[in-house]
N, C-alpha and C positions, 0 to 999 in steps of 0.2 A: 734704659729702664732700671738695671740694679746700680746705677749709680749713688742716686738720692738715701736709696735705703744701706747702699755700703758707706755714706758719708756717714751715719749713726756709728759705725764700730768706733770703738774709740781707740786713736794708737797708741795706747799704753798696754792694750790686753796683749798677753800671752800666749798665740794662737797655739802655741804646746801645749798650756795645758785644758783646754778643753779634751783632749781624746784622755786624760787620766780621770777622766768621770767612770764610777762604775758601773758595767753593764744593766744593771737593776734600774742606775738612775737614769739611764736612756730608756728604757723599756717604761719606766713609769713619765717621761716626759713623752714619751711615744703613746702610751694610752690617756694619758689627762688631755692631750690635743687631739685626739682622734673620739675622743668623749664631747668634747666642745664642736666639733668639727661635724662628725658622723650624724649624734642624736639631732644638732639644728638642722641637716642636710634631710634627712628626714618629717622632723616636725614642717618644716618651711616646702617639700614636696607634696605632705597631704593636706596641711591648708589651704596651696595652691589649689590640690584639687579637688577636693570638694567645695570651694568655693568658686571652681567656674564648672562645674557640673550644671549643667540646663536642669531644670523641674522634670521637664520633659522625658530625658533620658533615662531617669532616676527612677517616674513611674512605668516606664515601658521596663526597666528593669526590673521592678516591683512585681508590674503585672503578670510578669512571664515567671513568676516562681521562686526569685533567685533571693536565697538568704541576703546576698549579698545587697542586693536592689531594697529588700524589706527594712535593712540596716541603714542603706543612707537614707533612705523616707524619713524614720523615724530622727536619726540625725537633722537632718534637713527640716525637718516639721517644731526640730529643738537645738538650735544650730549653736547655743549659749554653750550648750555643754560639753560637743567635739573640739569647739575652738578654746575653751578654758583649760582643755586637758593637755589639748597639743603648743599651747602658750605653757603652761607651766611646767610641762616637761621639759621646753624648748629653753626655756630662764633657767632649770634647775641646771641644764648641762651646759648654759654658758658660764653661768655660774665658777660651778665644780668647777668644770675643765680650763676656764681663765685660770680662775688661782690655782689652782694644779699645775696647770704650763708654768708662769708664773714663779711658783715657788720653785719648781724642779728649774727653770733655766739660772734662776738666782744660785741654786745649789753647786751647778755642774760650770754657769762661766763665771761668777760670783753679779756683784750691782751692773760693771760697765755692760753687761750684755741685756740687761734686762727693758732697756729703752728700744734695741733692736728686736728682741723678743716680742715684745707689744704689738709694733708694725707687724712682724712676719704676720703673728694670731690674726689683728684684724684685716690685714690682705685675706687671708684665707677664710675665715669667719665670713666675710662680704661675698667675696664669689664666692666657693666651694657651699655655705649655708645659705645662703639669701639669694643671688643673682640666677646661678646655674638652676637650683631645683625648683624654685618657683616656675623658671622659664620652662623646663620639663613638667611641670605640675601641671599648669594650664593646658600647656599644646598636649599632653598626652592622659589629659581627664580621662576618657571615656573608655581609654585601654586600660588605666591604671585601676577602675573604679570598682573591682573585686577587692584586690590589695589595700584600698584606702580603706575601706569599709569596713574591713578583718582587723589592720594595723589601728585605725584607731579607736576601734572596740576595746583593744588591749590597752591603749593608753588611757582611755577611761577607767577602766578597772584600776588601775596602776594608780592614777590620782583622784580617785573617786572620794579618797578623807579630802583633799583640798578642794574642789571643782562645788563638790555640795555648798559647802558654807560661800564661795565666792559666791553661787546663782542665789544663794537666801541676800546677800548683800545688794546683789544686781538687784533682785524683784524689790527689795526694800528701797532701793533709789530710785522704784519708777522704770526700770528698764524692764523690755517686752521685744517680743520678735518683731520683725520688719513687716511692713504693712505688704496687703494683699496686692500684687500688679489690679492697676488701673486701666480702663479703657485704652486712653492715651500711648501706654506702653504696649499692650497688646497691639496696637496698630503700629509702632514704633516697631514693635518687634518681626512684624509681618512683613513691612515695607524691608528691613532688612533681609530676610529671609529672600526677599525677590532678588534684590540686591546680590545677596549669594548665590544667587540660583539655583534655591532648594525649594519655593514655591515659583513654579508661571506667574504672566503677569494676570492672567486670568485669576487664579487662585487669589492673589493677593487683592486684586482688587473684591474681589465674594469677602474676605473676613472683614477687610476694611469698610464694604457697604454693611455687614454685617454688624459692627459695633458701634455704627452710628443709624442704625434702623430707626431706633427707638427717638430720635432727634428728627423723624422725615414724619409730616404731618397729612392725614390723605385725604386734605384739601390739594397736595403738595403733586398729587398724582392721578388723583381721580381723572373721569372722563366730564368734562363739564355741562351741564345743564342743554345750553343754546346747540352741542352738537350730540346728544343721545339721539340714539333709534330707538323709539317707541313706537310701540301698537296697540291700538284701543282692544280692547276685552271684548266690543260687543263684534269686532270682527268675525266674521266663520272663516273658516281653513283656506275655503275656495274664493273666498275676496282676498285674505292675506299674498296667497299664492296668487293670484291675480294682478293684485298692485305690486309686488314686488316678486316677481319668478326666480330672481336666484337672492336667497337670503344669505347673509355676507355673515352674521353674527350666529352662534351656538348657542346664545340666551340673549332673549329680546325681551324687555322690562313690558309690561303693560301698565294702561291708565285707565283713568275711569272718568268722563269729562278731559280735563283738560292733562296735559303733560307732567304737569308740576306731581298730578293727585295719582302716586303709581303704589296699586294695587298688587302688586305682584311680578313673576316674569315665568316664559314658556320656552319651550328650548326648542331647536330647530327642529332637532329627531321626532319629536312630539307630532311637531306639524306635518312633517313629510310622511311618516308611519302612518297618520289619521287620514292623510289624501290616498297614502297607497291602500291602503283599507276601504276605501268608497265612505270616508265619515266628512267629507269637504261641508256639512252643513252646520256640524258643530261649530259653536266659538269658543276663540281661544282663550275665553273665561273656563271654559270647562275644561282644558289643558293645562288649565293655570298650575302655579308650585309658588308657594310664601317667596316672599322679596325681604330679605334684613334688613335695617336701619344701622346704621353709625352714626355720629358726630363727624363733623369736617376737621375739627381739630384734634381727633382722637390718632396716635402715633400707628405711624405702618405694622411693625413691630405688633402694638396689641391687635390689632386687625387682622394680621398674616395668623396670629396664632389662635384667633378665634375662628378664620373661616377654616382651616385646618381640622379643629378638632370638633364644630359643627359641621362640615363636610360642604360651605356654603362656596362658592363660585361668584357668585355676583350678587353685590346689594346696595341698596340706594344711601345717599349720601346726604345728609337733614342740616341747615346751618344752625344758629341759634335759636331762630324763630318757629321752625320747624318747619318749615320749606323746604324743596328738594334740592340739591346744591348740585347735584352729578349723581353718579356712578362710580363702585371702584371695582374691578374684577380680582379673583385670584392672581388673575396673569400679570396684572400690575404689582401688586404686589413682590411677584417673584422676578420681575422684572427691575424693582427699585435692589432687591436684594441681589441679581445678577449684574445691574448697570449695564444691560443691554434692554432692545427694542426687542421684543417676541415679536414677526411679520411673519406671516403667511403670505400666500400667494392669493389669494383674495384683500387682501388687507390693501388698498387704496393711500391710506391718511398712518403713517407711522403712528404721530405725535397728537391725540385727539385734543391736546391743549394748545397748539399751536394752529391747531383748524378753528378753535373756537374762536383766539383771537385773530386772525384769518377773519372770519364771519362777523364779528361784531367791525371789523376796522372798514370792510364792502358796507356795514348796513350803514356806517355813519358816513361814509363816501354818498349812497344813495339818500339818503337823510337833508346832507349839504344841498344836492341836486335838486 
């Protein structure tokens, strides 16, 4: 290993006289390399880490009070200006302390040492400033992240005459912060998180259906047309419960004529409350409650957040023309957002699109026949 770098000494020097250097000029080549040395070792551990501090961490730190969290927010939200302070300190003292070493080794072994001199600096400069403390910078962000906060508060102040005019320079070239994470990343980010197993896979999969909601169309989910349960309006309670004694659904759409033409819809409790009541002769026009309309093409996404904050459950589904195309209920909804089947134990038919096509594929078998 010290070979390559003992082959530099050159054999003409006088290894006598280096110890006639005087104690001053070792002390001053011992602080110009320890200048070069320390401040990079420094600047290159909080660059590290505040540039792999997560957002995340930063605002939980934020939220919870801490000067410290408030500091790197505001850093982070202005990230030009920590990294121009802690670059320019980091140039001022390789600077200084090169030519410092430098000069003082030139002093104390005269020129033949100073080829050796260079190597020694940049071996040391490389690991001791660059390799070591970034490597600790990262891996130990989130402990260190009071200290960075504080330390480079200070170096801001310190180079706050330089830093200014370089960000007037930067904006005047057009430079600006880094763009806002994207969809794409956010689920990038998610799927790793699984990967680390700091989200289930359940979790992961909710954010991921989650940021592609808005892409799911509810044509894409609805219940379709050929398999809805409807019930005419001019029914009374006690034909309803008659033809069908155990009712499967908790909102059953009504019509008026024919299927397509749906008037509304009545909920199960309704009906069963009005027979236990002795009212079996009412119909279930007069238990009725409004039925919503959507588009087929309208995203899950604006749907889920419509029946939410009208507080609607089930509503009919219009295509272009204005025809009834299906049904979509809340529970589909939370169900494209869960990427699971919601099944009861009444529930027959999971997949009410897979019945439909089921039904039409028998009617064209009967059709052939």
């Amino acid at each position: 290993m010290l070979y390559p770098i003992l082959a530099i000494v050159p054999a003409s020097v006088d290894a006598a006289a280096i110890p006639n250097a005087t104690g001053f000029e070792w002390f001053m080549l011992a602080f110009y390399l320890s200048l070069a040395v320390g401040v990079s070792f420094l600047c290159s551990l909080l660059e590290a880490g505040i540039l792999s501090l997560p957002a995340s961490q930063i605002e939980v730190l934020a939220q919870s009070g801490k000067k410290s969290g408030l500091k790197l927010r505001a850093m982070k939200n202005n990230i030009d200006r920590p990294l121009s302070a802690i670059l320019t300190l980091n140039t001022i003292a390789h600077t200084i302390g090169a030519a410092g070493t430098g000069a003082q080794i030139l002093k104390i072994g005269g020129s033949e040492w100073v080829a050796l001199g260079s190597v020694i600096i940049t071996v040391l400069i490389l690991v001791l400033s660059e390799i070591i403390p970034k490597s600790l910078g990262a891996a130990y962000a989130k402990r260190l992240a009071p200290f960075t906060a504080w330390a480079i508060q200070v170096m801001i102040w310190i180079t706050l005459p330089v830093i200014i005019p370089l960000q007037w320079i930067s904006r005047a070239l057009g430079g600006g912060h880094g763009a806002v994470m994207t969809r794409a990343e956010f689920a990038v980010t998610a799927e790793l998180g699984g990967t680390a197993g700091v989200l289930n896979p359940a979790e992961n999969l909710v954010i991921r259906n989650l940021l592609t909601l808005g892409q799911v169309t509810v044509h894409d989910v609805m219940t379709p047309r050929p398999v809805m349960f409807t019930l005419s309006r001019e029914l009374t309670v006690n034909q309803a419960l008659a033809q069908y004694p155990e009712i499967r659904f908790s909102r059953i759409p009504l019509h008026q004529g024919n299927s397509d033409h749906l008037v509304g819809h009545v909920t199960r409790h309704a009906i069963l409350k009005a027979s236990h009541h002795e009212q079996g002769e009412r119909t279930l026009g007069d238990l009725m409650k409004p039925l919503g309309e959507v588009q087929e093409n309208e995203s899950v996404a604006a749907i889920l957040e419509r029946m939410t904050a009208q507080r609607e459950h089930i509503v009919a589904v219009k295509d272009e023309f204005g025809g009834t195309s299906g049904l979509v209920t809340l529970e589909d909804c939370i169900e494209t957002l869960l990427g699971v089947e919601i099944v009861d134990e009444t529930d027959s038919v999971e997949d009410m699109r897979e019945a439909a096509r089921a039904l039409m594929a028998r009617r064209r078998d009967n059709a052939d026949d």
